[in-house]
C-alpha positions, 0 to 999 in steps of 0.5 A: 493522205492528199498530196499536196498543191506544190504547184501552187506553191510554186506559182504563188512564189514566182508570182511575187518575183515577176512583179512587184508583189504586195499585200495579199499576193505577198503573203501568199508568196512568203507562206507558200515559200515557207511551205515549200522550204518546210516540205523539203526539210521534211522529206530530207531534201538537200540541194532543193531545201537550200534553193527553197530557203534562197526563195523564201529570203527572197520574198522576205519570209520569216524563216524558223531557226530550225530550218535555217540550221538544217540548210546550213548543216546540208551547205557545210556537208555538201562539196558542191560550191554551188551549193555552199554559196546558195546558203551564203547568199541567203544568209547575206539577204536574210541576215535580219531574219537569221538568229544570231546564234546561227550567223557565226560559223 
């Protein structure tokens, strides 16, 4: 199996943060910002899951619930302030796109 393009990704992402993104480049932020976030879900990543679901809240991408539950389980795990207040901060920018059942702790 092919690795895949994190690289891109990543570009794509920090492509839509250093300009005023719209249309296509947008959308290609918040698809690879989802691709990213989906990656480190997968692979069981913690502090890295929580920074990605930052950046997809931050180019308004639509994150799916499960991810949302996971970054909040590896925040609430985690001794690491840092760490707890990346999901808050996310949580605060993505309270639209949040489930409600996951907003009260």
């Amino acid at each position: 199996m092919a690795r895949p393009d994190t690289r891109a990704w990543k570009r794509a992402v920090a492509a839509a943060g250093r300009t005023q993104a719209g249309g296509d480049a947008l959308e290609a932020a918040r698809a690879s910002a989802l691709l990213l976030l989906g990656r480190s879900v997968a692979m069981g990543h913690r502090r890295l899951a929580l920074q990605r679901l930052l950046c997809a809240v931050r180019v308004q991408a639509d994150v799916p619930s499960e991810h949302w539950l996971y970054c909040r389980e590896q925040a609430d795990r985690s001794p690491d302030p840092q760490v707890r207040s990346a999901y808050r901060e996310a949580e605060g920018l993505g309270r639209k796109s949040t489930p409600a059942a996951l907003t009260t702790v």
